[in-house]
MOPAC internal coordinates of N, CA, C and O (Angstrom, degrees):
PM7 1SCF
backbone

  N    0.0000 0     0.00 0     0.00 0    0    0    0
  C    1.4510 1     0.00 0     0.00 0    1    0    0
  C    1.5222 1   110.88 1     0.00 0    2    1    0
  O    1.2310 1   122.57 1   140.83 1    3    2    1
  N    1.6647 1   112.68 1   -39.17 1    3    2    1
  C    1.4008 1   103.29 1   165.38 1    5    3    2
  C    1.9862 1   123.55 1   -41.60 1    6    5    3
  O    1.2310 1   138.32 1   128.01 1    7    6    5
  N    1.4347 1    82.09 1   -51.99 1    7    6    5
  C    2.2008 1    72.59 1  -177.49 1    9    7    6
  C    1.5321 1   111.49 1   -53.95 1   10    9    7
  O    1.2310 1   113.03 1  -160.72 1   11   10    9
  N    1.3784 1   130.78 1    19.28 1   11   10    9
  C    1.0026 1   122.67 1   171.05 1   13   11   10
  C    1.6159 1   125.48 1  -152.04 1   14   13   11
  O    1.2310 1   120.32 1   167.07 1   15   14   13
  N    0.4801 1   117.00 1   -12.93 1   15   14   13
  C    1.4970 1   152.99 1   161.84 1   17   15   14
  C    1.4253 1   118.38 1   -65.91 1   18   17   15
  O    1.2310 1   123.44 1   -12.93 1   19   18   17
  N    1.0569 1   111.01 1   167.07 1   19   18   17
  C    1.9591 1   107.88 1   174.82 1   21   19   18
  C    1.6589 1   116.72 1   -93.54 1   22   21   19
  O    1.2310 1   124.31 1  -164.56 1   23   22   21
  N    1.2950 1   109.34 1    15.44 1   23   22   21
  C    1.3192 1   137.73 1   158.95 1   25   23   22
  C    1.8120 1    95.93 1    55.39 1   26   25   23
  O    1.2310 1   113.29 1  -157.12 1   27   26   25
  N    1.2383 1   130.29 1    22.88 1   27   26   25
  C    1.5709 1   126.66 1  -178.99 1   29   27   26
  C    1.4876 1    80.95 1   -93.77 1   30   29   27
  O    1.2310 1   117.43 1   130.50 1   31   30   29
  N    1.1083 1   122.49 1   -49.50 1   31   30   29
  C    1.8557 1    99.21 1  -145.59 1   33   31   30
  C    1.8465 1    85.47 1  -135.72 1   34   33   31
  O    1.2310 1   137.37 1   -26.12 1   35   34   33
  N    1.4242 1    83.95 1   153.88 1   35   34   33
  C    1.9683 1    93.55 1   165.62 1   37   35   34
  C    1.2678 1   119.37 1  -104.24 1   38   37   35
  O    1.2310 1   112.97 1   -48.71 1   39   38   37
  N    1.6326 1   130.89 1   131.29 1   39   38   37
  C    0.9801 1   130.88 1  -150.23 1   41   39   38
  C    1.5078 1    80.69 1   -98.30 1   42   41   39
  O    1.2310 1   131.86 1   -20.71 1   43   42   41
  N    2.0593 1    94.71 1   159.29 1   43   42   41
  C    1.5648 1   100.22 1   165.33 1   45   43   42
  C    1.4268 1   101.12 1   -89.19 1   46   45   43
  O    1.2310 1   132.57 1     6.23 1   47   46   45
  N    2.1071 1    93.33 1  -173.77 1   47   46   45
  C    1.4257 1    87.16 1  -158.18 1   49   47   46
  C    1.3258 1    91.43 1   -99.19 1   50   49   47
  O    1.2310 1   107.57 1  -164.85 1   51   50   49
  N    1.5128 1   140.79 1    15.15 1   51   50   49
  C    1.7316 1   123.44 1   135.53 1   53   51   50
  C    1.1420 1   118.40 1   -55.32 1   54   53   51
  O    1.2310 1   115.72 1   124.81 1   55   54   53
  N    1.3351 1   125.72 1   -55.19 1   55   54   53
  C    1.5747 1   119.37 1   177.89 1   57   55   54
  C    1.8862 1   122.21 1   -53.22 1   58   57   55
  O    1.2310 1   123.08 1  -172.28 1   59   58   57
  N    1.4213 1   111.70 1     7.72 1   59   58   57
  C    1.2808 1   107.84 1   172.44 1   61   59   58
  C    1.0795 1   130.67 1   -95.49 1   62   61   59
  O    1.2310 1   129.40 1   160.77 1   63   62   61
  N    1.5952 1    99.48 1   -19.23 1   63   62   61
  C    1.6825 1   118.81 1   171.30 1   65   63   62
  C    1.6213 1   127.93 1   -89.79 1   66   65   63
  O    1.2310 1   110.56 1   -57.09 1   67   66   65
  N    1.4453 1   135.34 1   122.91 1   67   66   65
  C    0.9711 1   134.37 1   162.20 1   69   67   66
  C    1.5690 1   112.71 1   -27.22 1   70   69   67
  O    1.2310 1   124.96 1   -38.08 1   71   70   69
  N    1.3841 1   108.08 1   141.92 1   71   70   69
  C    1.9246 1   120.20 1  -152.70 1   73   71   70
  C    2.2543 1    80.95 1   -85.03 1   74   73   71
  O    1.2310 1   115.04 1   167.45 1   75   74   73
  N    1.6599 1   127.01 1   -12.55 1   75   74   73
  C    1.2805 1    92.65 1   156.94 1   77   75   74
  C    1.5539 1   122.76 1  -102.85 1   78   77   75
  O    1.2310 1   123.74 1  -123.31 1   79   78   77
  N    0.9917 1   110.43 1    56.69 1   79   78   77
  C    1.8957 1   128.20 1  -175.17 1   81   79   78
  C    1.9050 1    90.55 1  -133.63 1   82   81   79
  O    1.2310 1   132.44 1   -97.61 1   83   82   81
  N    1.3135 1    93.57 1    82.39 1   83   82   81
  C    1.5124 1    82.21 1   164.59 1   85   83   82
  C    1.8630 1   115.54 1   -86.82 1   86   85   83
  O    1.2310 1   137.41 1   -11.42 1   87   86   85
  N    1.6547 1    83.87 1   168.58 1   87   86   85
  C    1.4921 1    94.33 1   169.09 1   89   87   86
  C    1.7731 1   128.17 1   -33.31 1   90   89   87
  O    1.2310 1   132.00 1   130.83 1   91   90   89
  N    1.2571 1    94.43 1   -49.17 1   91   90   89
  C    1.5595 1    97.05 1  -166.71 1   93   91   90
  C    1.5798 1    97.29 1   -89.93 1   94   93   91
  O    1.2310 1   103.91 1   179.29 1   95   94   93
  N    0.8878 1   147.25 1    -0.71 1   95   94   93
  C    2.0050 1   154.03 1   152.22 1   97   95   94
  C    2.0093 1    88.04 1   -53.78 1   98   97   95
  O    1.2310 1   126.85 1   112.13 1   99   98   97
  N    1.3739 1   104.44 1   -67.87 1   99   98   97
  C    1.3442 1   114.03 1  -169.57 1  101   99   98
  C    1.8274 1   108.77 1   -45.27 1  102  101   99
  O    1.2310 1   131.38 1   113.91 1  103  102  101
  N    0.8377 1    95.64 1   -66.09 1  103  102  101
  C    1.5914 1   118.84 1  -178.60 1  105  103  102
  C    1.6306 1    96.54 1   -52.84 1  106  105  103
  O    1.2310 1   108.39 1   110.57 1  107  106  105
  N    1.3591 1   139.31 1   -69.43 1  107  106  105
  C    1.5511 1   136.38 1  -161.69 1  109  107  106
  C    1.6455 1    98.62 1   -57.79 1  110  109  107
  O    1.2310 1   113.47 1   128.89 1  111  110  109
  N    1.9787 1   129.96 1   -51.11 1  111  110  109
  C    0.7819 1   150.51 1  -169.07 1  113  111  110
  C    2.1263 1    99.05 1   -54.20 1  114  113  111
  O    1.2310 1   133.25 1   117.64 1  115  114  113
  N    1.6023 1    91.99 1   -62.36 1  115  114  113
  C    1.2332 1    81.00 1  -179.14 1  117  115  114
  C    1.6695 1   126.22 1   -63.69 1  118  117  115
  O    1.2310 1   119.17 1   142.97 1  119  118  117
  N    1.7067 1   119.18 1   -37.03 1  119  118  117
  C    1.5902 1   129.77 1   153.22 1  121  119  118
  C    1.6977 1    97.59 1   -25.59 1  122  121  119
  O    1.2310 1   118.53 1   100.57 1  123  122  121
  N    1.3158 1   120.40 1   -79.43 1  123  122  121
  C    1.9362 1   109.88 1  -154.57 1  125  123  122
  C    1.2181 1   102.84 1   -62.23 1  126  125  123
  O    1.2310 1   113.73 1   177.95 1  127  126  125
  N    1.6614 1   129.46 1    -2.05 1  127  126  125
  C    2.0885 1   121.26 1   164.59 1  129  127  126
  C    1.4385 1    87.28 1   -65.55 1  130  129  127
  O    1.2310 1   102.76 1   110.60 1  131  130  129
  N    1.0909 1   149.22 1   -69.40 1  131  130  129
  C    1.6814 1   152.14 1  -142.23 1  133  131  130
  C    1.4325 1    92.64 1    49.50 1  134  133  131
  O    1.2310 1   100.02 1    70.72 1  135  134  133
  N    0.9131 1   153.74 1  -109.28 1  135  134  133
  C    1.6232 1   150.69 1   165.23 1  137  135  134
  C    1.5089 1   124.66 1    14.78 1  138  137  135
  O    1.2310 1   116.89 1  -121.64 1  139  138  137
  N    1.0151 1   123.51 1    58.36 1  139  138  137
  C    2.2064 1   112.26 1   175.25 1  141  139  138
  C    1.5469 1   110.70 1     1.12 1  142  141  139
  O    1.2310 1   122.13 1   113.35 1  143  142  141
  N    1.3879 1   113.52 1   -66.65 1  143  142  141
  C    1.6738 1   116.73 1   167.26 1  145  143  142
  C    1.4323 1   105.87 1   -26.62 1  146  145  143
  O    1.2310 1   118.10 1   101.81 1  147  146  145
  N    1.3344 1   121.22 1   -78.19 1  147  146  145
  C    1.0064 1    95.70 1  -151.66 1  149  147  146
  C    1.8678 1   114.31 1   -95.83 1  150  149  147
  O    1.2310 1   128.06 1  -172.48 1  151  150  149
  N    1.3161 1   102.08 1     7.52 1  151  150  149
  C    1.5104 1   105.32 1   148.82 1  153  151  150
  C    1.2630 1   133.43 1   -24.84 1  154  153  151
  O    1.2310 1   142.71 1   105.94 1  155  154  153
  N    1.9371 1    73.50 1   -74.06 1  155  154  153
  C    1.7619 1   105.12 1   178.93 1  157  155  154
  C    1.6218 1   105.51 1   -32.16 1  158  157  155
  O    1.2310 1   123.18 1   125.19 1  159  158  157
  N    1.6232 1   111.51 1   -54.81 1  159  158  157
  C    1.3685 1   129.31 1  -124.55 1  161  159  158
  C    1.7320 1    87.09 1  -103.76 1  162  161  159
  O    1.2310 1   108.06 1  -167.54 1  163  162  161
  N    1.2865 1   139.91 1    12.46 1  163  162  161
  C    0.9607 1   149.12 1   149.13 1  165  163  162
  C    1.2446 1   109.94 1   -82.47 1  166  165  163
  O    1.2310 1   120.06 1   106.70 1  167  166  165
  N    1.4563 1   117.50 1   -73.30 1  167  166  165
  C    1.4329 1   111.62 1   178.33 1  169  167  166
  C    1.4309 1   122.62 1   -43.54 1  170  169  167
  O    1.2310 1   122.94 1    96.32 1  171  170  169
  N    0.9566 1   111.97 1   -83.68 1  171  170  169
  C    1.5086 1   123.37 1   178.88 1  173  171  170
  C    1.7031 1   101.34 1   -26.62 1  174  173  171
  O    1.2310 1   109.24 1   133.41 1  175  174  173
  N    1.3178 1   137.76 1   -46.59 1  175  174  173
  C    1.8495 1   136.05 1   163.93 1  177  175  174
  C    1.5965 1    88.59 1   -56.15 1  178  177  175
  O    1.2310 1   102.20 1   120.91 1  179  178  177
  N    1.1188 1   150.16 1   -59.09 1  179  178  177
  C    1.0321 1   131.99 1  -170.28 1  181  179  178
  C    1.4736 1   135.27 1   -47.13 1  182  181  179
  O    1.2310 1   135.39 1   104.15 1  183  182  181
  N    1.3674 1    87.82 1   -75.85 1  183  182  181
  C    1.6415 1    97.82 1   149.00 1  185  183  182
  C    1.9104 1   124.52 1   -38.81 1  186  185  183
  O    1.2310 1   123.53 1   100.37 1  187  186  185
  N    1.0938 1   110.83 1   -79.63 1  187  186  185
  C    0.7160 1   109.21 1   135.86 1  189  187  186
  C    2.1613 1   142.54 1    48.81 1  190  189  187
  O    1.2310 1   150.41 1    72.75 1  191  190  189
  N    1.8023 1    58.37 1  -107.25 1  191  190  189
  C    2.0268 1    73.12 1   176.70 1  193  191  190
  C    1.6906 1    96.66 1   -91.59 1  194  193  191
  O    1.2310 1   112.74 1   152.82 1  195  194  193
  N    1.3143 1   131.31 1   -27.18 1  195  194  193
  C    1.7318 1   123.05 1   162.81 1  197  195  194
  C    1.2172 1   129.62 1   -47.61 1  198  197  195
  O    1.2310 1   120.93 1   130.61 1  199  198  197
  N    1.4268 1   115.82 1   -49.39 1  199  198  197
  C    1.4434 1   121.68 1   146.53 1  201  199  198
  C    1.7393 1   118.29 1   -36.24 1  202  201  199
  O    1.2310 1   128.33 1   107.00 1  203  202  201
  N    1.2968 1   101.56 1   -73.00 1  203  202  201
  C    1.5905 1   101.50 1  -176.65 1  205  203  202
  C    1.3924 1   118.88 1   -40.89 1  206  205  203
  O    1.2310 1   127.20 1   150.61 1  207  206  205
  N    1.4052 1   103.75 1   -29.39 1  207  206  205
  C    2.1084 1   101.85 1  -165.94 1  209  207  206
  C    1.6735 1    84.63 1   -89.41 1  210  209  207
  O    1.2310 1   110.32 1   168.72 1  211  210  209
  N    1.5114 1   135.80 1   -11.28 1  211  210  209
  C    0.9351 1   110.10 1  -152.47 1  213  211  210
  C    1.5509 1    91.53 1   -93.14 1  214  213  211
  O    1.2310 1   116.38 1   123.35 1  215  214  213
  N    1.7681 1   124.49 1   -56.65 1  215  214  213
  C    1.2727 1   121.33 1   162.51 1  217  215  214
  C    1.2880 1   141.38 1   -19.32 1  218  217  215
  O    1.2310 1   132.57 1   127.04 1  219  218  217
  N    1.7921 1    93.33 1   -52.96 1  219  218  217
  C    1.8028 1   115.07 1   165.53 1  221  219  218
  C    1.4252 1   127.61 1   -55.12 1  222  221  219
  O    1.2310 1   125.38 1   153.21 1  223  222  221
  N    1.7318 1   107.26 1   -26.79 1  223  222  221
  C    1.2988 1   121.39 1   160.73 1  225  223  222
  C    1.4939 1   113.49 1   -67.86 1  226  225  223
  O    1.2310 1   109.45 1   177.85 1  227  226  225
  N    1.1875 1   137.38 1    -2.15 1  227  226  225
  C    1.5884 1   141.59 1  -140.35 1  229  227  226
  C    1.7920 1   106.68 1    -0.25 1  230  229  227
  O    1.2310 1   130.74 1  -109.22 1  231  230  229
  N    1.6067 1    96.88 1    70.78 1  231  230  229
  C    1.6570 1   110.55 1   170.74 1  233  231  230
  C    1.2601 1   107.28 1   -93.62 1  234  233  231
  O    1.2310 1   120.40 1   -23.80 1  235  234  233
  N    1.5357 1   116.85 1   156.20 1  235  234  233
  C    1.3995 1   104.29 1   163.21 1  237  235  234
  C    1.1144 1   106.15 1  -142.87 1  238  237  235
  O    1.2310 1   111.24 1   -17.29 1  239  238  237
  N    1.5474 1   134.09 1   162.71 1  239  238  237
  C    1.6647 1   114.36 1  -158.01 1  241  239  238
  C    1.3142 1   104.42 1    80.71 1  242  241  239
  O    1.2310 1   102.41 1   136.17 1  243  242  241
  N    1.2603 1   149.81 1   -43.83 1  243  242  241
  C    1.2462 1   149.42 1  -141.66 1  245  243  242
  C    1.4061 1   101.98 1   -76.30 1  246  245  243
  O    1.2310 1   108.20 1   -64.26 1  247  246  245
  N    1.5003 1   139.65 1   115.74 1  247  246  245
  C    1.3865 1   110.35 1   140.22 1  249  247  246
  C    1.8667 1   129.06 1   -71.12 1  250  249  247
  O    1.2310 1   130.46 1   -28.43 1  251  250  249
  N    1.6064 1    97.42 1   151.57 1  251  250  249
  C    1.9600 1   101.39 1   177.43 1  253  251  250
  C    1.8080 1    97.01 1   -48.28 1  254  253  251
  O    1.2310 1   128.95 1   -27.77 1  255  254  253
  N    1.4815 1   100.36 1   152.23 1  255  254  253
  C    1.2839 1    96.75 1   156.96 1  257  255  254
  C    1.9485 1    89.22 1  -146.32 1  258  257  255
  O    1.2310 1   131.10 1   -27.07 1  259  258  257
  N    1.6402 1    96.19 1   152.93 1  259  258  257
  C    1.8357 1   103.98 1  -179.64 1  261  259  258
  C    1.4720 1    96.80 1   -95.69 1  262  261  259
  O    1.2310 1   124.42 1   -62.07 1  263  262  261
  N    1.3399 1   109.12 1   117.93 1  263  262  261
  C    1.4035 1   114.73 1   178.30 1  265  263  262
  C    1.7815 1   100.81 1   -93.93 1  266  265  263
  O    1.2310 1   121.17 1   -10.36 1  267  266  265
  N    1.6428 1   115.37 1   169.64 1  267  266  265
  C    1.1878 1   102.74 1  -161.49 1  269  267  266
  C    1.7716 1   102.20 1   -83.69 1  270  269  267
  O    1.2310 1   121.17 1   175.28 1  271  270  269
  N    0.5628 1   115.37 1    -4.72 1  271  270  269
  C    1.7003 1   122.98 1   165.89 1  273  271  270
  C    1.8652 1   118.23 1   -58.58 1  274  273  271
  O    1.2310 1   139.09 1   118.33 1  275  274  273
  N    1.2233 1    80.60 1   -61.67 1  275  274  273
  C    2.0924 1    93.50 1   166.60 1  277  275  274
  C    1.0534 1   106.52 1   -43.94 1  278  277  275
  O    1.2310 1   119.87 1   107.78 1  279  278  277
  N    1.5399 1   117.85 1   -72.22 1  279  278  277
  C    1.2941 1   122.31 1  -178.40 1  281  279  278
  C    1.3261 1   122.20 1   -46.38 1  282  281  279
  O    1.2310 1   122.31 1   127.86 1  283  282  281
  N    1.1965 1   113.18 1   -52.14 1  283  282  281
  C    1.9126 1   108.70 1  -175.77 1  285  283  282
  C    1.5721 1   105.17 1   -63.54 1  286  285  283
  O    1.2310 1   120.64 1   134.32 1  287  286  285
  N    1.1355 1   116.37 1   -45.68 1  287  286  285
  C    1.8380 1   110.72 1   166.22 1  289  287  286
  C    1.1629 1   130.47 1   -63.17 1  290  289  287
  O    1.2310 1   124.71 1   154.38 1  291  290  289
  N    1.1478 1   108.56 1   -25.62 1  291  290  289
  C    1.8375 1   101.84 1   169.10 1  293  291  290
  C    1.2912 1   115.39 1   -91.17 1  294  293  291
  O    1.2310 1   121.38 1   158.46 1  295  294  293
  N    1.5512 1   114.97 1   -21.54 1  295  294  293
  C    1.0694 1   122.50 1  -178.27 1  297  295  294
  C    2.2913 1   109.36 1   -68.44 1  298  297  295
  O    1.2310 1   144.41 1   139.65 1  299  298  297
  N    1.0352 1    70.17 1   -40.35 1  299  298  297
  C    1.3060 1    91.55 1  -176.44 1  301  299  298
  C    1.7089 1   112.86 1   -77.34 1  302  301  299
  O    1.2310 1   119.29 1   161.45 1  303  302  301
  N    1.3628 1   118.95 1   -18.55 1  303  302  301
  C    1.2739 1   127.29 1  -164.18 1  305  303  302
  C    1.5965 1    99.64 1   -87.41 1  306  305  303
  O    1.2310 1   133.33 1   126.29 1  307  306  305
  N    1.8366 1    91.85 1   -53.71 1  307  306  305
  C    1.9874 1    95.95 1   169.94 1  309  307  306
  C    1.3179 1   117.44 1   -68.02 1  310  309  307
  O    1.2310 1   109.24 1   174.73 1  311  310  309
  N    1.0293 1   137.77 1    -5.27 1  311  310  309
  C    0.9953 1   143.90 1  -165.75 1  313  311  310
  C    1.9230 1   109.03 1   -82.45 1  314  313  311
  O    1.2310 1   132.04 1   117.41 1  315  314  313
  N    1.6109 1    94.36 1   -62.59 1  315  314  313
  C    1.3908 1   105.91 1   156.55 1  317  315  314
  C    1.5903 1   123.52 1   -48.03 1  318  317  315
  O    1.2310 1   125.04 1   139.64 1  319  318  317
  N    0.9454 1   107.93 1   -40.36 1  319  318  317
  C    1.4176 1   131.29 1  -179.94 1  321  319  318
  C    1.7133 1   116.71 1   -43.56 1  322  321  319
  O    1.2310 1   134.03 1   128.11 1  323  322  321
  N    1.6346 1    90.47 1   -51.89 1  323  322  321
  C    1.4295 1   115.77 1  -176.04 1  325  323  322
  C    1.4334 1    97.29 1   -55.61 1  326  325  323
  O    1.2310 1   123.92 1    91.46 1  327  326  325
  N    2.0104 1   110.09 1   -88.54 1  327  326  325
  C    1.4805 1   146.65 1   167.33 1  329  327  326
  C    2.1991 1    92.86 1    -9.40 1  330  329  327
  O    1.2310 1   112.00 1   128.85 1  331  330  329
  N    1.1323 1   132.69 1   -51.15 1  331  330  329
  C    0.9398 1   139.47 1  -178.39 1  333  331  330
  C    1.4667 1   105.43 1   -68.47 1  334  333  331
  O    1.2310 1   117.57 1   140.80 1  335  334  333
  N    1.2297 1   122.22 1   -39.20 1  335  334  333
  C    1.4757 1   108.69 1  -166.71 1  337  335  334
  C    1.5887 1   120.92 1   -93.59 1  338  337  335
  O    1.2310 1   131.48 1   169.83 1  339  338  337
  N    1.5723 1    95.45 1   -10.17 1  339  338  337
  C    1.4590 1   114.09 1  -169.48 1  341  339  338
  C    1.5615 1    97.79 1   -99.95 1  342  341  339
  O    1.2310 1   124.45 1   166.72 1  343  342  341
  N    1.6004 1   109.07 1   -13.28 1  343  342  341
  C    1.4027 1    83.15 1  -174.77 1  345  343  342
  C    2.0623 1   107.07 1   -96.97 1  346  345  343
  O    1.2310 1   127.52 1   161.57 1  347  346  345
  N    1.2033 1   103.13 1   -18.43 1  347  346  345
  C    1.3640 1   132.64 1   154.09 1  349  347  346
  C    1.6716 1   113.98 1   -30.66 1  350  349  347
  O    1.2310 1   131.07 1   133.74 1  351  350  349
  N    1.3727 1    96.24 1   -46.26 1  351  350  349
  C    1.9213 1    95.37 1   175.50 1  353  351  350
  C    1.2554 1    86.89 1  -110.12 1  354  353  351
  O    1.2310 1    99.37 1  -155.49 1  355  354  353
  N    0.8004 1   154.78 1    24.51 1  355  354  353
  C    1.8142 1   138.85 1   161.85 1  357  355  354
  C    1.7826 1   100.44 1  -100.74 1  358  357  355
  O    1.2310 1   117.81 1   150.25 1  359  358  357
  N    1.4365 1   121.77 1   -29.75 1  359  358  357
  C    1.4746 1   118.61 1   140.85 1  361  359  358
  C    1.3596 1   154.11 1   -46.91 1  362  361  359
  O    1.2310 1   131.88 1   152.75 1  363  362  361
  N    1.6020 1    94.68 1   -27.25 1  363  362  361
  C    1.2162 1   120.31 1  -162.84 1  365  363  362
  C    1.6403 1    99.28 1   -85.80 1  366  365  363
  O    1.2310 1   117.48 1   144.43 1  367  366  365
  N    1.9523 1   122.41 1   -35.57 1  367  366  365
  C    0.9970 1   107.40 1   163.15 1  369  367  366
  C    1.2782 1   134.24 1   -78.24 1  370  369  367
  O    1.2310 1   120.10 1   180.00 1  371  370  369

């Protein structure tokens, strides 16, 4: 979060989400990974793509924030991600 961020302080990981991304959005989102992998692999797109808009903005000082847009696309991106990999070994037998 420092490479993007104003690197004084580390934000928690409520303060990364837009105030209409509640807790329990976070929490159900993370439930349909069932998998840590692809937990991980949500967050980290999250993060992530906040950083990127934040650089792409050439801000500085700025902390990332996940607006609810980020979220539904990454959410949605791993999601595919998953559906793709599972159907990948359901070929494989």
């Amino acid at each position: 979060m420092a490479v993007c961020g104003d690197g004084k302080e580390d934000a928690t990981l409520s303060e990364l989400f837009d105030a209409d991304i509640s807790r329990d959005d976070i929490i159900k989102q993370l439930e349909r990974m069932r998998i840590p992998r692809y937990a991980s692999k949500l967050m980290n797109g999250l993060i992530a793509a906040a950083c990127d808009q934040v650089l792409a903005d050439g801000a500085t000082g700025v902390k990332p924030s996940i607006s609810r847009d980020v979220f539904n696309r990454v959410s949605s991106r791993v999601e595919d991600e998953i559906r793709s990999e599972t159907q990948d070994l359901l070929e494989v037998e």
